[in-house]
N, C-alpha and C positions, 0 to 999 in steps of 0.2 A: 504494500500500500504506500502511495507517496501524498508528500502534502507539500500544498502550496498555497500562498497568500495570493489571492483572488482578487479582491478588493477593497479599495481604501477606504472608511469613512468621511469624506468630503466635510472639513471643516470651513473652509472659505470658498463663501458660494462664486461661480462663474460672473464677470461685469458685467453680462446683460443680466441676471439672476439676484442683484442683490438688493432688487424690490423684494423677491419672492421667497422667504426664509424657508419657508413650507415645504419647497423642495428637495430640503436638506433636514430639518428640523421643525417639529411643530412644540409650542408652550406660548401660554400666556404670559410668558416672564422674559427678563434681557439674559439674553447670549450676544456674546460678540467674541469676534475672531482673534485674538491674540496673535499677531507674527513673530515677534522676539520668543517665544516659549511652540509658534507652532500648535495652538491650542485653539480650544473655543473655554470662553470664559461665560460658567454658567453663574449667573448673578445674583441670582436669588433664590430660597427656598420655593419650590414648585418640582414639578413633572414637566420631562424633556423625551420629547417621542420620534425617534428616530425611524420610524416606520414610514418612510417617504420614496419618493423618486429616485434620488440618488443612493440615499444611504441603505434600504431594505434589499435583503440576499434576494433575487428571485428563484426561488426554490425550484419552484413548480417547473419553472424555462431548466432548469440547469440538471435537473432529473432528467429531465424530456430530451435533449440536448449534448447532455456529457457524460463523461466515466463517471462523475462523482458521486459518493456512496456517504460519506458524511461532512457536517458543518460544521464548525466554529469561531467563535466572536471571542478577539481580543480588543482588551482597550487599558488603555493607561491611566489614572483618577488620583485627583488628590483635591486635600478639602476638608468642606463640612459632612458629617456623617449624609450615607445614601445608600440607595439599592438600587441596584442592577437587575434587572429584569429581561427575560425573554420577551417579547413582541411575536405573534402571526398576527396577518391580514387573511382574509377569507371573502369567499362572493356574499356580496348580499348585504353587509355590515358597514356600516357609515365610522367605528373605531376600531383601533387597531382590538386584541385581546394581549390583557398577558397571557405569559406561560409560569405561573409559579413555582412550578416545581426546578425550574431554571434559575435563581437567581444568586445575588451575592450581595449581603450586608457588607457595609463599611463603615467601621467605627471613624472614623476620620484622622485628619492628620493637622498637623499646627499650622498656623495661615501665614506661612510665611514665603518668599520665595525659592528658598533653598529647600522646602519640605520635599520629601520622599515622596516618589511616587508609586504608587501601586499597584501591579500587574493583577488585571483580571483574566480567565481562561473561562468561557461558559461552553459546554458542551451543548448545542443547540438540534432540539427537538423537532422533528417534521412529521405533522400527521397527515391523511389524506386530503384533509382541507384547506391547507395550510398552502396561500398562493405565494405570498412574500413572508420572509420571518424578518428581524430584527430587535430591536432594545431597546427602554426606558429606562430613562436615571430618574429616580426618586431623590429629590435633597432637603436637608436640612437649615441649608445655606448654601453660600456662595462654592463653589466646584466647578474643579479643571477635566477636561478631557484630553487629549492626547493618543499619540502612536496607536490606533484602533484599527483595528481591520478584520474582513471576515478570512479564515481559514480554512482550506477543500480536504477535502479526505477522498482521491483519486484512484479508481482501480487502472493498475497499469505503471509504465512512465509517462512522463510527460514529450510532447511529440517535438520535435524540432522546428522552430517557426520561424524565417526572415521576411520580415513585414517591409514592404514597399509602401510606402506613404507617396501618393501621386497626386498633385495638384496643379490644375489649368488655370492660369491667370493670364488676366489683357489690362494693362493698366489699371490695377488695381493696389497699388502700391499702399495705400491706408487699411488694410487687409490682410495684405500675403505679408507683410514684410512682418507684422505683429506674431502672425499665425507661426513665422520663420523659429522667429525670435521665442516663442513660447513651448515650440515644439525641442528648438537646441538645449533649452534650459531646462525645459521640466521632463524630455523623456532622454532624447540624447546624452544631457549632460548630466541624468544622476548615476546611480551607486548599483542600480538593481539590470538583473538580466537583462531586459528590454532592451538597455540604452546599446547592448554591441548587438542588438539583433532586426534593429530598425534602421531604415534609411531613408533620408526625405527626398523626393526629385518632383523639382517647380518646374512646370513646363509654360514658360515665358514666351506665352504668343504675342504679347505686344513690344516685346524685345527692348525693353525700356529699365528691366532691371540691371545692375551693377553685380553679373552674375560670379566675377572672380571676388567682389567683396563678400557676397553673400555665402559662395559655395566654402563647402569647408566643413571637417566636424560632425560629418553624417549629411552633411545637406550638399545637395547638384543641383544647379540651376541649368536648363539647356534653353539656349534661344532657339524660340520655334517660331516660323510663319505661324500671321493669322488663318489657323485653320479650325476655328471653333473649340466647341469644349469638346466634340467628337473626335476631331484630327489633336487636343492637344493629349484627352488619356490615348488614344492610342499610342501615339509615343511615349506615354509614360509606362504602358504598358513595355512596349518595346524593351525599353531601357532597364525596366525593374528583368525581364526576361533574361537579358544578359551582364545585367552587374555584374561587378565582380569585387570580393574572390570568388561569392556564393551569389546564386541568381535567387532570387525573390519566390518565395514558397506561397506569399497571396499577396495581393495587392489592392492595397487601401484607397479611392475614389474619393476625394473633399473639394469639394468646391472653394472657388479662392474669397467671396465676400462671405466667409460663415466665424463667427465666434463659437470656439470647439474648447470643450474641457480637456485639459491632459488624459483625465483619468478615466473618460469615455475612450481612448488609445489604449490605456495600460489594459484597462478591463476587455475589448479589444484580444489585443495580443495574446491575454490569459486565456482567454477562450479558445482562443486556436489552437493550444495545445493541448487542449483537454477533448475536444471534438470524440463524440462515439464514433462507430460505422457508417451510421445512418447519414449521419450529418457532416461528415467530414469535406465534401465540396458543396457545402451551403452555401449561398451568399448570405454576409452581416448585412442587414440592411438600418440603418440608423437614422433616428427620427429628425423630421422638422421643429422644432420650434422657433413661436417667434418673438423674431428678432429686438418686435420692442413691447409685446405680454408677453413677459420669457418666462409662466408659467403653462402657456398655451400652446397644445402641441397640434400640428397642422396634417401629419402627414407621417407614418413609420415606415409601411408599403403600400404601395399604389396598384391601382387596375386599369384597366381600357375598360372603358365600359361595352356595353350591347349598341348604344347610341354612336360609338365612337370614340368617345370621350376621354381624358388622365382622371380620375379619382382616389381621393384616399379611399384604403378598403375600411378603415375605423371609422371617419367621422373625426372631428374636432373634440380634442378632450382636455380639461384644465387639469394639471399634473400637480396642481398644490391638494386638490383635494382625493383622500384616500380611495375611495370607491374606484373614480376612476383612473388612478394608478392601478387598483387590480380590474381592472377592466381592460388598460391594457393588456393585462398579461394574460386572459383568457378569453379575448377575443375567437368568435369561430366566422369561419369563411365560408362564402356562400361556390358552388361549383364553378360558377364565372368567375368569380375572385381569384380563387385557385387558378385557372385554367391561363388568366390570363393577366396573371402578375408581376410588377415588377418591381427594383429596390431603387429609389432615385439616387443619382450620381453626386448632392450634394455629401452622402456618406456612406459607401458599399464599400464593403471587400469580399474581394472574388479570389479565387483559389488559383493561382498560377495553372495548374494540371488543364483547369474549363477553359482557361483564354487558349491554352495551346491547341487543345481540342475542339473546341468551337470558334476559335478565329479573332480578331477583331472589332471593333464597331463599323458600323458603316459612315462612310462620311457623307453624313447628314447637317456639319457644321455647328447647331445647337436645334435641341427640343427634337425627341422620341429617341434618341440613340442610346440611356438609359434603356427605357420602357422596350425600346425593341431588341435588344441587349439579352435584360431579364427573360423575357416572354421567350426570344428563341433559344436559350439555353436550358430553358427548364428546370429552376436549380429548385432545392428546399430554400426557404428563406430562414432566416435566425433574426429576429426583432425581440429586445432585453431590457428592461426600464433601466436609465442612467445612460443610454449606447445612445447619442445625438449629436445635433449643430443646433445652432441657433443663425434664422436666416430671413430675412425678410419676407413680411406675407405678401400672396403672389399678387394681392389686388395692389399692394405696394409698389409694385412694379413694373405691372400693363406694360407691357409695348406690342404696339398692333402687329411691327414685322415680325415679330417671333410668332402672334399664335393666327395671325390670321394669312401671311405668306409661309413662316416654315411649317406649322403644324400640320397644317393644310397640305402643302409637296411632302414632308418627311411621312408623317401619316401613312399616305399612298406608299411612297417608295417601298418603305419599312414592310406593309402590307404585303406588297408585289415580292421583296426577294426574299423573304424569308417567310412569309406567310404568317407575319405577327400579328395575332386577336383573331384570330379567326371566325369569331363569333362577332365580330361588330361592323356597323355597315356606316362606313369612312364616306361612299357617296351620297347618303342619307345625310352625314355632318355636314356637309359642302352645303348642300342643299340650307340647312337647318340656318348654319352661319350669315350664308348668304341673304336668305329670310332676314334677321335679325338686323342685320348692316339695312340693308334695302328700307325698310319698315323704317327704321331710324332717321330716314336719308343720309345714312351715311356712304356715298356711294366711292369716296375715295378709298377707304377700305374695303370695302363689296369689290374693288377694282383689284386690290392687292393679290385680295385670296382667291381670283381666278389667276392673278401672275400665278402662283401656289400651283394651282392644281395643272392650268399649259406649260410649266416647266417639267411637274410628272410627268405627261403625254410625252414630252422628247424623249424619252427613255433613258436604259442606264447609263449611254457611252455620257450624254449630259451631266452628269456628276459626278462619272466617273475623271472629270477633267477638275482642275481643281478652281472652281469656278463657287464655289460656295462664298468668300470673302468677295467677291461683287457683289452678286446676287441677293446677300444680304443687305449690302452697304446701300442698294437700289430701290430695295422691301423698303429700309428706313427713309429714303428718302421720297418716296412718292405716299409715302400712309399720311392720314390728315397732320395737320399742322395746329399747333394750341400756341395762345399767348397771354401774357397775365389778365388777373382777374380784374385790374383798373381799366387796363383797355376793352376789357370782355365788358364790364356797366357799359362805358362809354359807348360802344357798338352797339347794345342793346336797345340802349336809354335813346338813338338816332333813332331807332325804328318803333319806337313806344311802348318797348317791353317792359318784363317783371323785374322791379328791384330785388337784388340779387344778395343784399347786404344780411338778410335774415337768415338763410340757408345755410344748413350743418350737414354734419355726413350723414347723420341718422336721417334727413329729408330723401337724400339721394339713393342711398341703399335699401331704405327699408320699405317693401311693395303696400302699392295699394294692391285693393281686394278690386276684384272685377268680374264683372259676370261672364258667364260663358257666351253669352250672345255677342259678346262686344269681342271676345276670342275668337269667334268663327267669323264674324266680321273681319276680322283683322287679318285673318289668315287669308280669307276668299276673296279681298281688296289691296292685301299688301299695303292697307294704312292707304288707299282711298288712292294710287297710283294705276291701280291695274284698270286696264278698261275691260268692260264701260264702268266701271266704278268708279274712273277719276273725280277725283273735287280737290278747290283748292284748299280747303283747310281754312282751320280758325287759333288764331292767336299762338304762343307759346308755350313750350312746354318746356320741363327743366330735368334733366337727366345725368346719370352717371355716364364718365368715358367708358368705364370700362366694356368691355367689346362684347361677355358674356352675361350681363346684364339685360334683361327681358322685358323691366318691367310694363306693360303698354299702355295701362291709366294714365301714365304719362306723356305717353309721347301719341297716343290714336286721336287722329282728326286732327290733328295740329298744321298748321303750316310752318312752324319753325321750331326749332330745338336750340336751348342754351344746355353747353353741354360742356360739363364743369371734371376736370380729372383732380380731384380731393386732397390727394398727397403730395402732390407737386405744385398744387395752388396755380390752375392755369384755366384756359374754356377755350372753346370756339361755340360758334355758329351755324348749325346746321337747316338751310333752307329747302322745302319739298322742289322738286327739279323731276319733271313726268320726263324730261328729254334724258336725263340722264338715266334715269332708271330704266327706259325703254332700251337706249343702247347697252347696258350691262345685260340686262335679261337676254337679249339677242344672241350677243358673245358668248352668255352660259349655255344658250341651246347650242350654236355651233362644237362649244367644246365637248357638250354631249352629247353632239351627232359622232365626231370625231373618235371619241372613248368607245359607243357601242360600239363602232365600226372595228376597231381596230383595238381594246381591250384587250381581249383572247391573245395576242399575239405580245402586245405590248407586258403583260403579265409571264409568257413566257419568255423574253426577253430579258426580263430583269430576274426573274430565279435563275437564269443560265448565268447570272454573272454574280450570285450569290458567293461562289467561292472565290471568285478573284477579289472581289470588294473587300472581302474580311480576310485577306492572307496579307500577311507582315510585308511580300514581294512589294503585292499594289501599293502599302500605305510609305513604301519606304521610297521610292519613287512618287506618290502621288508628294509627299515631303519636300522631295527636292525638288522636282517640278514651281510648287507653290510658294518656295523662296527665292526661283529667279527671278 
């Protein structure tokens, strides 16, 4: 039997996280972090319940998932008298329970700085119900905590692991260079196994970092062409493939704007060498949170939907409170879920063994090369409360080229060479999308997302060129245009619109109710554009940019839209236009006279070039190609 120290007790919460103490710790009393002692400083007589996000063992995962056969909690204490107690979590139950028959009285020690401190060892309990275990201090006064962590009791050895840490960045210097810096110092540069068995490689698409300053001490910086997040992990992949002295046994996928805990890595790395049979080339897949409710988790693994669509398979869950911390961990999937799932690339690691065997990503430049990644390799996935990033939410983000030009062509592509989602119907979205924009009048996006799908139609030699950094740069430059919210009154206030000064996000996000008549109405006139139903409309309406946003209380019958992007404080103006709308509709018939005709063919074209797309040959040449 072998042991090993698994996981840390996270005493100093993460910078986006230190609104949300709950994720580390719950009491109604002051803790605060002590850095000279490396402690948390419990401050007052009360109960301190460690049965959280970060700090609770996931049992149930780690059963399910690893050799491990037993637990234990260490922790270090000095102080006012206290107990130690066992903690489970279980479904159904809004507090944690103790476990009494677990615990450890402590007479205390003298309140001084130089006091002794006190080693605890609790042998910890797992019954059938028990989702998450952990531990409560009970005190009498003020108490220190310290050197704590859980303990495995592993059938077996532990497996040999060289973790690749791979990150794609394009001028994101206020990001990667932190991420650099945090990764050298807290996993690199300390004391324990990890630090000789990880290595960082930044793959610098905007070629703007100072890669001999940075490289060095576990970290490669390689300047790469802008060739997306798709063309940058392939080459990270590449590279971890053949480091040296030893090549990369998995390799770890971060996104370069994410705030990452060290100790979602460590726990990471522990895991992989603990892997049963079952699970030995699973992909980790590691949650969203965000970036600025950083106890709100967005996203662990995702799905295509039946519609087409990216989805979380959870749902949105707040991680400060207990429930749905074990709700994470006992989440069940529906047959589509499963079938057509995948680990987003803000935080995957994938098993060296699958990339060799299954290839590459396709260069799709950014958006689906994750999800179509996932979905055609077919892995088990591994999702672990505490295993995250923290990243901004995606409404935070909008940009029309990404979902309404790439989603739209990569979708397709993705579909055609590998036959990813096979259960969901991507010319139905087109359709849906297009609805959505049109209805809006928003026809210069309506214009983009058939660029999107006529660059599908050219087939694979089309992408196969390395054509994706125009293409993109082109998406951005022809999608609508916004400008500040002074000039947005001022345009309005010309044509005798709504004062704009009252309106909050909750006006623009949150739907009116609407009857179904006014739905099939909307649907059967396209918003009063389609003939013979055209009319001009009356007055304004006021709307979210966002692109998947539906609401039509708002915007049916109207002849103009103010239409306000929230997070970035900016608007345009969107006026009904019959002439414009009648020429995109035309273009979409043409393009779906073109697809039925020639689909069949176009479909087998692009799975015939399935294995060239994803072999190290194409992407090592498509590389050099893209940086002449």
């Amino acid at each position: 039997m072998t042991k090993m120290r698994f996981a840390n007790i996270v005493f100093k919460p993460n910078a986006r996280a230190m609104s949300f103490p709950s994720l580390y710790y719950r009491t109604e009393k002051l803790a605060v972090y002590d850095s000279e002692h490396e402690a948390l400083f419990l401050q007052e007589e009360g109960t301190y319940d460690f049965t959280t996000y970060f700090n609770a063992l996931s049992v149930r995962k780690l059963l399910e998932y690893t050799r491990a056969t037993g637990f234990t909690l260490h922790a270090e204490v000095r102080g006012a008298p206290c107990r130690v107690v066992q903690t489970k979590a279980c479904a159904f139950l809004e507090e944690s329970l103790t476990v009494d028959s677990v615990a450890r009285d402590l007479a205390g020690t003298e309140a001084a700085a130089d006091a002794a401190w006190e080693p605890i060892d609790l042998e910890l309990k797992v019954d059938d119900d028990a989702v998450l275990v952990a531990f409560r201090i009970e005190t009498r006064g003020a108490v220190e905590l310290r050197r704590s962590w859980y303990e495995l009791e592993i059938e077996g050895d532990l497996d040999p692991v060289e973790l690749s840490l791979v990150t794609t960045t394009f001028k994101k210097e206020s990001y990667i260079i932190p991420n650099i810096e945090l990764i050298r110092r807290e996993i690199l540069g300390c004391e324990d196994d990890i630090a000789r068995h990880v290595r960082m490689n930044v793959i610098d698409n905007g070629r703007t970092l100072d890669a001999e300053a940075l490289s060095g001490d576990g970290v490669t910086v390689f300047a790469n062409p802008n060739v997306g997040g798709s063309g940058g992990f392939a080459r990270g992949m590449i590279e971890s493939l053949r480091q040296q002295p030893i090549a990369a046994t998995h390799v770890l996928l971060m996104d370069d704007d994410v705030s990452v805990s060290s100790e979602s890595i460590r726990r990471t790395y522990n895991l992989l060498r603990i892997l049963n049979a079952e699970y030995r080339e699973a992909f980790i897949s590691g949650a969203m949170l965000d970036f600025m409710q950083g106890e709100e988790q967005w996203e662990d693994v995702g799905f295509m939907t039946a519609e087409g669509t990216f989805s979380t398979a959870k749902g949105p869950l707040n991680l400060s409170k207990l429930p749905e911390v074990v709700l994470n961990e006992r989440m069940r999937f529906t047959d589509l879920q499963r079938e057509q799932m995948y680990a987003a690339w803000w935080y995957c690691c994938i098993p060296a063994a699958v990339i060799r065997r299954e290839g590459l990503p396709l260069p799709l430049f950014v958006r689906c090369d994750d999800a179509e990644y996932g979905i055609r390799c077919k892995p088990r996935f591994i999702t672990m409360n505490s295993l995250c990033i923290w990243h901004m939410a995606f409404d935070a983000r909008y940009n029309a080229a990404v979902e309404r030009y790439q989603t739209t062509r990569n979708t397709m592509i993705s579909h055609a060479v590998t036959g990813m989602a096979p259960r969901s119907d991507f010319l139905r979205e087109l359709r849906r999308n297009l609805s959505i924009e049109l209805r809006k009048f928003n026809y210069t996006d309506a214009s983009v997302l058939l660029d999107g799908f006529e660059d599908f139609l050219k087939g694979p030699d089309f992408i196969a060129a390395p054509v994706a950094e125009r293409c993109f740069i082109e998406a951005n430059r022809n999608v609508e245009k916004f400008f500040d919210l002074a000039k947005l009154q001022a345009d309005v206030d010309s044509d005798g619109g709504p004062d704009l000064s009252g309106i909050t996000e909750r006006d623009l996000d949150v739907p009116n109710r609407h009857s179904k008549l006014i739905t099939l109405i909307d649907l059967v006139t396209w918003n009063f554009q389609r003939a013979p139903f055209a009319r001009r409309g009356e007055g304004y309406g006021i709307i979210s940019a966002l692109g998947w946003n539906n609401d039509l209380e708002k915007f049916h019958g109207k002849r103009a839209l103010v239409v306000i992007d929230w997070h970035r404080q900016r608007g345009t103006i969107r006026r009904k236009d019959r002439k414009r709308y009648r020429a995109i509709m035309r273009r979409y018939r043409r393009d779906l006279r073109f697809y039925r005709a020639h689909g069949e063919q176009l479909r087998r074209s692009y799975a015939a070039a399935r294995e060239m797309l994803t072999s190290q040959a194409f992407w090592e040449r498509y590389l050099r190609e893209a940086a002449e």
